[in-house]
C-alpha positions in Angstrom: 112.3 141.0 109.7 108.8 141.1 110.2 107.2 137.9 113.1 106.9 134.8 111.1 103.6 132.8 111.2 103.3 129.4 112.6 104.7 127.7 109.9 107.3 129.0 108.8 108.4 130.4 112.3 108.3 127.0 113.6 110.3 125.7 110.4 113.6 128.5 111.0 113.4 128.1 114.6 114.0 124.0 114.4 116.1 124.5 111.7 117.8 126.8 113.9 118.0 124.3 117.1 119.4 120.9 114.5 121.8 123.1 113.1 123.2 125.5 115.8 122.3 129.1 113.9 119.5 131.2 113.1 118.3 133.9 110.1 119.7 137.3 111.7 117.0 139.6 112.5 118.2 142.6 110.2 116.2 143.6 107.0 118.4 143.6 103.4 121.9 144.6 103.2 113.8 121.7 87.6 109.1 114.2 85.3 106.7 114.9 88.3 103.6 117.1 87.8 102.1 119.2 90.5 100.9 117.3 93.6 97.1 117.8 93.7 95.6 114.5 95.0 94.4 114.6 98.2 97.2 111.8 98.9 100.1 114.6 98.2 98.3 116.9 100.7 100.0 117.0 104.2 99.8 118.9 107.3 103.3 119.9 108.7 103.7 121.5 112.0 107.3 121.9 111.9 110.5 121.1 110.0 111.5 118.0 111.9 107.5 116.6 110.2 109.2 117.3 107.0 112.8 116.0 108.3 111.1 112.5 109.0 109.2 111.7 105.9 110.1 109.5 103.3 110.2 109.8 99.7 107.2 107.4 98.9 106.6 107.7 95.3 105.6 111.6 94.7 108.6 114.1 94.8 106.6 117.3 95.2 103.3 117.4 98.3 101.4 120.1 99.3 102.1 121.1 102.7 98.6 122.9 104.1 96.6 122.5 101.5 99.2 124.4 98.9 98.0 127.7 101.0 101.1 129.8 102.3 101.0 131.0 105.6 102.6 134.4 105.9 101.3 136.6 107.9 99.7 140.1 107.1 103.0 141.6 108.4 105.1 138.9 106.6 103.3 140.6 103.3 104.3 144.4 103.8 105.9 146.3 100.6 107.0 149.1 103.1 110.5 148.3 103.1 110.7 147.8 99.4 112.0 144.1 97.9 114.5 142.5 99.8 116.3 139.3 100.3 118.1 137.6 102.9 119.8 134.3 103.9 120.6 132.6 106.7 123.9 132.1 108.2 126.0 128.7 107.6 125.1 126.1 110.4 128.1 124.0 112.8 128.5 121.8 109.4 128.2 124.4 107.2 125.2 124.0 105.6 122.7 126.5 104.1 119.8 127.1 106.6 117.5 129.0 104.3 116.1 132.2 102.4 113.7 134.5 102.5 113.0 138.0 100.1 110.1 139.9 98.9 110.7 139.6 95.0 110.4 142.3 92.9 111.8 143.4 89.6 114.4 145.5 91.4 116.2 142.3 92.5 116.1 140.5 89.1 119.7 140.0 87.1 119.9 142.6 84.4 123.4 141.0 83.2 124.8 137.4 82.4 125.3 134.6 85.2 128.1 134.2 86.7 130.4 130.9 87.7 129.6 129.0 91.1 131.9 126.4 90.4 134.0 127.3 93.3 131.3 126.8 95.8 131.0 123.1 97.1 127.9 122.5 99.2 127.8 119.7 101.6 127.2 116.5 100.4 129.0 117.2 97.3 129.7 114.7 94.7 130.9 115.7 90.9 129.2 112.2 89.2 128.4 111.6 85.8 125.1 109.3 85.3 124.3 107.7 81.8 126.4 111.1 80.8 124.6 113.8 83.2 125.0 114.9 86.7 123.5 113.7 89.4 124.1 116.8 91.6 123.6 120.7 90.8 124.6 123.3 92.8 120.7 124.0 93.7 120.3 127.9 94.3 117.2 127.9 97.2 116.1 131.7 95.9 116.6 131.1 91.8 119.5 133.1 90.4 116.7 134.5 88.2 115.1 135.9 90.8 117.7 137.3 92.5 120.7 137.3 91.0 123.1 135.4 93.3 125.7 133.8 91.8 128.6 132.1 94.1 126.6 132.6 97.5 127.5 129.6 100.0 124.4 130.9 102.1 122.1 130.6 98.9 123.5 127.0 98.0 123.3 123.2 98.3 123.7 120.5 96.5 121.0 119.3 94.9 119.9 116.1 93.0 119.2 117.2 88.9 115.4 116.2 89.3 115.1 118.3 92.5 116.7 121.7 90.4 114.5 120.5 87.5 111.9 120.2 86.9 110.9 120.4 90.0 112.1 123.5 91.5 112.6 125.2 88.5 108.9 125.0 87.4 108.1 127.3 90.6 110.6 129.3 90.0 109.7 130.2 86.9 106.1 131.1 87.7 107.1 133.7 90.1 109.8 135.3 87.1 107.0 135.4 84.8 105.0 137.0 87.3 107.0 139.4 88.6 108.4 140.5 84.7 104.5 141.7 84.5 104.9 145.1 86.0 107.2 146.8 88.5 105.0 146.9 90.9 104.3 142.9 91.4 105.7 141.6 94.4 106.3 138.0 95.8 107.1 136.9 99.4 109.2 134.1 99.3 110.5 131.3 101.4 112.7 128.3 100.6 114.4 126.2 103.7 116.3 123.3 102.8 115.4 120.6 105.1 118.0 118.0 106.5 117.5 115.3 109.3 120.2 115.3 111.8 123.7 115.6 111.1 122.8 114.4 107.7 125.1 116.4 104.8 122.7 116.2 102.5 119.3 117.4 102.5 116.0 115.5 102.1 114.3 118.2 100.4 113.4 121.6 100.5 110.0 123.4 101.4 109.0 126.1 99.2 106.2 129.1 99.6 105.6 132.3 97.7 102.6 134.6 98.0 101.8 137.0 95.3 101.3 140.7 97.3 98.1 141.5 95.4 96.2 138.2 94.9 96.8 134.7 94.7 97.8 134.8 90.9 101.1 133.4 93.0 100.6 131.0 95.6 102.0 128.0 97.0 103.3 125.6 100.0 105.2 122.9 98.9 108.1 120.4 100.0 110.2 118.9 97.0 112.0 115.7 98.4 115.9 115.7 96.7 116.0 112.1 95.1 117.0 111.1 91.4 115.5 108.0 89.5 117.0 104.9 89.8 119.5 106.2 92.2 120.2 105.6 95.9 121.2 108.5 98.1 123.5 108.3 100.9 121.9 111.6 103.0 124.7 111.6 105.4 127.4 112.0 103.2 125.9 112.5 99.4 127.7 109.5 98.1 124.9 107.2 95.9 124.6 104.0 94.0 123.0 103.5 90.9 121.1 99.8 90.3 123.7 99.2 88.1 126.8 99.5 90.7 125.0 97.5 92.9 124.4 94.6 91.3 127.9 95.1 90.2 129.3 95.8 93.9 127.0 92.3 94.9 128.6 90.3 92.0 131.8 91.4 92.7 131.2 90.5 96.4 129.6 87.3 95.6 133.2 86.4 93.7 135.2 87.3 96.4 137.9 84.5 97.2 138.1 83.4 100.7 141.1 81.0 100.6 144.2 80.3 102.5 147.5 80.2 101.6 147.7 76.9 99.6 144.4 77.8 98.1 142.2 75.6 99.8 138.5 77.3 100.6 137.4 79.3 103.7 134.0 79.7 104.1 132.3 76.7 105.7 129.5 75.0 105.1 127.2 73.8 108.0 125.3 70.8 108.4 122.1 72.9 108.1 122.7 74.1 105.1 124.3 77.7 105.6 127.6 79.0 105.0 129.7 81.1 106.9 132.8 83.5 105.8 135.9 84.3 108.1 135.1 86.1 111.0 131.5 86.0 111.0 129.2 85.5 114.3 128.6 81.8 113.9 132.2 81.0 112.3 134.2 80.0 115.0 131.1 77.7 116.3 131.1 76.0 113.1 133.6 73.1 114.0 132.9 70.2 111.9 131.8 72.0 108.5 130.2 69.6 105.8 132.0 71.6 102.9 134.7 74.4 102.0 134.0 76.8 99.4 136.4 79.7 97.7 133.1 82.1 97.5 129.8 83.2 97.9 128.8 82.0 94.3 130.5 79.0 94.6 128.3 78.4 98.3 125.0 79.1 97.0 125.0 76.9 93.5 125.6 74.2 96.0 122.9 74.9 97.4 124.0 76.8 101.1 122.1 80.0 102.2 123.6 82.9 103.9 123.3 83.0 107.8 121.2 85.9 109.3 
């Protein structure tokens, strides 16, 4: 593999150093819009930049001012296309992929199943009758082909695969469907911060060989509307199960075994549930209550 420019050699080797593994050094064996505001534009050094920003309102920024950063070397066609992906980290996640695209390494017959790969972080849920996650291929299966390939896998919110992704992805196919003798360099790392099971996002380049008719630098941030992400695990809440999970919490009945209330309320107006900090302290409470609800409609405020 040919010596990486600053970007993206910085970007393997700390993905390399969180995650305990390295790209070998052998040759082959899908509601945003594009981020073009100078706000979306960032300049990224490494991959623990990308690991430490937070999703702020635009799911796709520029990274560099959208210009990849391969180097002259990184852009040879001697070898022919190629692909490669890195080896499984210590928590088995995917660390990334790289190929020079061609029509050679396009899928001639159907896709197949890659139900039997589980990424980490995954989470089979159902949202207003869709899935949150896909199994989010970092080089596009119509690009390459790959099917059930744990190294070319993660799991992925729906938004992230598309539109987001997707709408890159399909740039380069159209491109490279052109002639037989178009060629993309392509990058795609997914980024995670820490031990996190989940990733953040993923940054994305591709370079057209001959021109710039192909060209960007990009990091796509792995979030759904209306949804909270755990990252460490890939569980999530939806507005919706929160307010329920508060209500239901908010109902809870503290009582004891004749049925008589719990939490206390203090004489400055707060209330206190069994075996909190300030419980025990609370010796001479003004009132009892069953619940939460049943404190605060008469009128006592949770401690902090």
């Amino acid at each position: 593999m040919s010596k990486k420019t600053k970007l993206v050699a910085a970007t393997l080797i700390s993905i390399a150093v969180l995650a305990g593994c390295s790209i070998k050094d052998t040759k082959p064996e899908s509601t945003s819009t594009p981020a073009t505001s100078q706000k979306n534009q960032m300049q990224i050094n490494d991959s623990q930049d990308l690991a430490a920003l937070d999703y702020r309102g635009n799911q796709t920024i520029e990274i560099n001012q959208n210009k990849p950063t391969f180097s002259k070397e990184d852009l040879s066609t001697a070898n022919g296309p190629w692909e490669k992906y890195g080896d499984l980290d210590s928590l088995n996640r995917a660390t990334g992929a790289e190929a020079l695209l061609n029509q050679k390494l396009m899928p001639t017959g159907e896709r197949g199943s890659i139900s039997s790969v589980s990424p980490t972080g995954w989470h089979s849920k159902k949202i207003n009758g869709q899935y949150l996650f896909n199994r989010s291929h970092l080089i596009g299966y119509q690009l390459s082909g790959e099917n059930a390939n744990w190294k070319n896998l993660i799991t992925g919110t729906r938004q992230l695969n598309s539109p987001e992704m997707l709408r890159f992805e399909m740039d380069v196919k159209y491109y490279l469907e052109k002639s037989p003798k178009n060629y993309v360099r392509y990058s795609v790392v997914p980024i995670f911060r820490g031990d996190e099971l989940l990733a953040r996002g993923v940054h994305m380049m591709a370079q057209s060989i001959d021109g710039d008719a192909i060209a960007f630098n990009v990091y796509i941030f792995n979030v759904q509307n209306g949804v909270t992400l755990n990252y460490a695990d890939g569980t999530s809440t939806t507005k919706t199960e929160t307010t329920e999970n508060s209500t239901a919490s908010a109902n809870k009945e503290y009582v004891d075994s004749h049925g008589k209330g719990l939490i206390k309320g203090s004489k400055s107006g707060v209330y206190h549930l069994p075996g909190s900090k300030y419980y025990d302290q609370t010796t001479n409470p003004r009132a009892w209550f069953k619940t939460v609800d049943e404190a605060k409609k008469a009128g006592y405020r949770p401690a902090k």
